[in-house]
Structure formats: C-alpha cells, structure tokens
C-alpha positions as CSV (number, residue, x, y, z in Angstrom):
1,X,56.4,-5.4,26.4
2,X,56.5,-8.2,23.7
3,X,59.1,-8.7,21.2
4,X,56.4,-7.4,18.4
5,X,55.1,-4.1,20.0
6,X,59.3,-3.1,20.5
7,X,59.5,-3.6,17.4
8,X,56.4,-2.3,16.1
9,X,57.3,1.3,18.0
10,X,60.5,1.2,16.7
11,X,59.7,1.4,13.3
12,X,57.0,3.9,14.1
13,X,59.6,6.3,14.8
14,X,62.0,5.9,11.9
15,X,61.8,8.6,9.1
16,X,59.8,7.3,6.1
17,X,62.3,6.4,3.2
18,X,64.8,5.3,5.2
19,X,66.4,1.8,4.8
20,X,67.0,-0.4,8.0
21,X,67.9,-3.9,8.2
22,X,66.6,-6.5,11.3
23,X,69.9,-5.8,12.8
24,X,68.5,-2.8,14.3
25,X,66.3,-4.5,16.6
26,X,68.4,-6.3,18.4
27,X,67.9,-7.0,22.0
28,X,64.6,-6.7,21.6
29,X,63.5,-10.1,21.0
30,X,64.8,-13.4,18.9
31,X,65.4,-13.0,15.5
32,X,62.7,-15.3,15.0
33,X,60.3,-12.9,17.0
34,X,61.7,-10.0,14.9
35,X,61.2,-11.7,11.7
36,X,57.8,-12.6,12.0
37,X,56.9,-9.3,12.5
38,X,58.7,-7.7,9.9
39,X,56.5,-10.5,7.6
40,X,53.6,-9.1,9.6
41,X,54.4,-5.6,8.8
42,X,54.9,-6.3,5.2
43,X,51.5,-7.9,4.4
44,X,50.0,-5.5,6.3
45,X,51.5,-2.6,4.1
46,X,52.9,-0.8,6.9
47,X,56.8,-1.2,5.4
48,X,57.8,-2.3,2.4
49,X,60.5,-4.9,1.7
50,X,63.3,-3.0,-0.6
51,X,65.7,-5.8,-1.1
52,X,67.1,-8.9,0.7
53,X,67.2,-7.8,4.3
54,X,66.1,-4.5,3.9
55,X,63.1,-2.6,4.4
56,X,61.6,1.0,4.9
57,X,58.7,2.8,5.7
58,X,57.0,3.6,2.9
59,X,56.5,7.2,1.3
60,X,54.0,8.0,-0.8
61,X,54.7,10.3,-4.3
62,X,52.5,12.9,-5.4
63,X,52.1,10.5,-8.4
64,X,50.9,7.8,-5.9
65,X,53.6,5.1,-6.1
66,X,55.7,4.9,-3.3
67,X,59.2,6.3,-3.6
68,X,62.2,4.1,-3.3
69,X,65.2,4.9,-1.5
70,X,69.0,5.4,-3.3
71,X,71.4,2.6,-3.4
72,X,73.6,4.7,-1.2
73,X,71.0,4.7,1.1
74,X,70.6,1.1,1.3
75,X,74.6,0.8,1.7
76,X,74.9,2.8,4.1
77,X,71.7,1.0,5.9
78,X,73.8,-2.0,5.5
79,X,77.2,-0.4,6.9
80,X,75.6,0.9,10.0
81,X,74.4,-2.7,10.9
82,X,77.7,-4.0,10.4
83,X,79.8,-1.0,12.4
84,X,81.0,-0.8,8.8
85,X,82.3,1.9,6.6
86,X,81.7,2.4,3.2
87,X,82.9,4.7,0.2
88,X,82.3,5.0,-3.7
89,X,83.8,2.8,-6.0
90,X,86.8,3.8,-7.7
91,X,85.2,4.0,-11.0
92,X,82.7,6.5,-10.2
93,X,85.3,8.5,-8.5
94,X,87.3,8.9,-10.9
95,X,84.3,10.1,-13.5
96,X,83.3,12.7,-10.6
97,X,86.6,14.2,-10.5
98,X,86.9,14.0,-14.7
99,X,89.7,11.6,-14.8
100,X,87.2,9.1,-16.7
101,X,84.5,9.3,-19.0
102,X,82.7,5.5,-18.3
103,X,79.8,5.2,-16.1
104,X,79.4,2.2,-14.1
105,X,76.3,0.8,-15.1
106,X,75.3,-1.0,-11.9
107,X,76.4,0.8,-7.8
108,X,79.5,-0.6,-6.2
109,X,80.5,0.7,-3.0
110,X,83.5,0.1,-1.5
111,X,83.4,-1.7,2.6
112,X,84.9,-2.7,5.4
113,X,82.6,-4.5,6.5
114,X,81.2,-8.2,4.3
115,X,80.9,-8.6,0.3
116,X,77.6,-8.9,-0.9
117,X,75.0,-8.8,-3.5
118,X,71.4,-7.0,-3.3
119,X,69.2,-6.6,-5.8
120,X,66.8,-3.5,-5.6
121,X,64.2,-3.4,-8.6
122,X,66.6,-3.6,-11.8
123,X,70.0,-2.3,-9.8
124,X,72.6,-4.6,-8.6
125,X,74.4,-3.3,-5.5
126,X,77.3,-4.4,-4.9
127,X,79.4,-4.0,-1.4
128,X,82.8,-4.6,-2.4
129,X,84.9,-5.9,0.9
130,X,88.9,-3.8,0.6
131,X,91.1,-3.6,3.2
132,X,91.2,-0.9,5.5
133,X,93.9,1.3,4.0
134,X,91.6,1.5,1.1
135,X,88.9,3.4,3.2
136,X,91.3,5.4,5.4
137,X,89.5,8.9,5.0
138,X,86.0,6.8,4.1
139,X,83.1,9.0,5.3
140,X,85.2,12.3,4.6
141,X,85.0,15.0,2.1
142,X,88.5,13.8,0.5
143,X,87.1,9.9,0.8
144,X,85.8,9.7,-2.7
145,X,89.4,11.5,-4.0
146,X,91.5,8.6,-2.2
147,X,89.3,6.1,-3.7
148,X,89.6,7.4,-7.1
149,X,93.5,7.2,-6.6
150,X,93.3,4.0,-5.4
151,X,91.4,2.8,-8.6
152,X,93.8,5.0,-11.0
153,X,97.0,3.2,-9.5
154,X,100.5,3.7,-9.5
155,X,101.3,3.9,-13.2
156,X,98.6,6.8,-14.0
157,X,98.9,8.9,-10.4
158,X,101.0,12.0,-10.8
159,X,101.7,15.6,-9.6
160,X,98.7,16.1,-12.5
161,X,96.2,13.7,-10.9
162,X,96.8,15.9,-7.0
163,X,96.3,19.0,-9.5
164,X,93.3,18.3,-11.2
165,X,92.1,17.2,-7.9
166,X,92.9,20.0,-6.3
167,X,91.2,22.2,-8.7
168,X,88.1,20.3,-7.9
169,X,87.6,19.5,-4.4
170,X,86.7,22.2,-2.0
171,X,90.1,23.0,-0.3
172,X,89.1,21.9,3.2
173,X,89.0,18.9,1.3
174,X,92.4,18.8,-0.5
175,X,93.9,19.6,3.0
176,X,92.2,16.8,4.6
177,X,93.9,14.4,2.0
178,X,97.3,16.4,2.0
179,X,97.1,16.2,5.8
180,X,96.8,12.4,5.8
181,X,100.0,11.2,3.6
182,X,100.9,8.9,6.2
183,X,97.7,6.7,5.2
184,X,99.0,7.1,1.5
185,X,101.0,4.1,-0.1
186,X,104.6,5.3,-1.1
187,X,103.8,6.1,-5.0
188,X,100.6,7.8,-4.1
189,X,102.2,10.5,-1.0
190,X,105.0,11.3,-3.5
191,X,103.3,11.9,-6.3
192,X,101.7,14.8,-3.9
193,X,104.5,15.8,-2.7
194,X,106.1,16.4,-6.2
195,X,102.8,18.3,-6.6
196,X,102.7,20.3,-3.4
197,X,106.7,21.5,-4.1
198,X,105.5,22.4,-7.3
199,X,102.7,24.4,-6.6
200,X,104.7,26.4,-3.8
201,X,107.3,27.4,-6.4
C-alpha cells in the first residue's frame, strides 16, 4: 500500500472536527510522502488546514460554514504528538475558581512538551513550555487548581486560597490535590495543611 492511500485511510477514519498533526502518520511513509498528501487533501477539500501543522476533517454547520475546532482541541492535538502534557494557564485558572476577575484575551496553555506559537483565525495559541512540577496533577480534575496556585504564588496562597478552592471543586477533586502534597513546593503544602487542621477543628 503506498504512502498516500495509508494516509488517505487514516484520515478517513478520524472523527470530523478533530485536530491532528502529520506526526500521526508516522511509519507510514516519509514526511515528504505525507506532506504531499496532506497538500493533496487540502486542495481537494477533503481536510482543511486549521493552523500551522494542523488540520481536520471538516464539519459542516447547519449554517453551511464549516465549524472550527477549540483551541483546547488544537493543544491537545499538539500534546498527543509530542507525548506531551498540557494544562490551563494560570490566569484562567485562577478566574475559574474566582480568585481573579481578568480574562486572558488570547489561549495559553501550559506544557511539557515545546513552546510555540499557532495562529488559528484571529486567536493566538500559545503553548507555554514549565517544568514538570508545574503540571504534576496535569490532565486531572485538581490540574487546573494547582495551576492556579502556581500562578497566585507564595505571597497570595493561604489557608483561604485551599478554602475557597475547596468550596469549589468537586471533592474527589480537592482530595486528589490534598492527596498529592508531596508534588507541592513547601509554601504551597503548608498553606493546606494550616487549612486542613483548621477545617477539622
């Protein structure tokens, strides 16, 4: 089977909407081979080219545009091609769980894997490379409640922060991030602490 009809049949059995990158075919031909018929398939209509690397099969709307997927979507597109992980940026984290008011204007999200830039219509997405303590429950329900005490740092964390949290997230959740302290820099686990002696009083 040529490196064009793998490819083709791949593609043909990928949900429509959902972002992949050329890393997804590999070991099925060069990336030469692969690229030309990712061109191919684009002027053909048959996926549509989403951003810098990225592509999708394309979804028609009712209102007979075709829909475009979510920068999150596209991240996480990128992550699985790098054996990555990713989570929300600290910013938004800390406006879903009320401790800030400020949208981000443009998506950031937070990776293990490589920085880099993509530009999908009029967002910017940005993948922010941190180092791995920084994404320690990444992927997890408490992930976006360690980022957003990451971003609030040592001089605004307190027993307050772990109880507004904990008045937020589903308490599987809080557990999970109580339950990993060890992954916690010293000012962060005993600012939870102080809350969790607290809150058993």
């Amino acid at each position: 089977m040529t490196a064009s009809k793998s490819v083709r049949q791949k593609i043909a059995s990928l949900p429509l909407n959902e972002p992949f990158t050329p890393g997804l075919f590999v070991g099925l031909g060069s990336r030469a081979a692969v690229d030309q018929t990712l061109m191919r398939l684009t002027k053909e209509g048959e996926i549509e080219r989403v951003g810098r690397g990225v592509y999708v099969r394309p979804r028609p709307t009712e209102f007979g545009f075709n829909a475009k997927p979510t920068a999150e979507q596209v991240a996480r597109a990128i992550a699985k091609t790098e054996n990555a992980t990713i989570e929300i940026q600290g910013a938004e984290a800390a406006r879903r769980f009320g401790f800030s008011t400020q949208m981000p204007t443009q998506p950031v999200y937070l990776t293990s894997g490589s920085s880099r830039h993509l530009q999908l219509g009029r967002l910017r997405l940005t993948l922010k490379h941190v180092s791995p303590r920084k994404l320690a429950l990444a992927g997890t329900e408490a992930g976006p409640a360690m980022s957003a005490l990451w971003y609030l740092g040592k001089s605004e964390v307190s027993e307050r922060t772990f109880a507004q949290l904990a008045g937020q997230m589903p308490p599987k959740a809080f557990r999970m991030l109580s339950a990993n302290k060890a992954k916690m820099p010293s000012w962060m686990s005993n600012a939870l602490t102080r809350y969790e002696n607290r809150a058993h009083v």
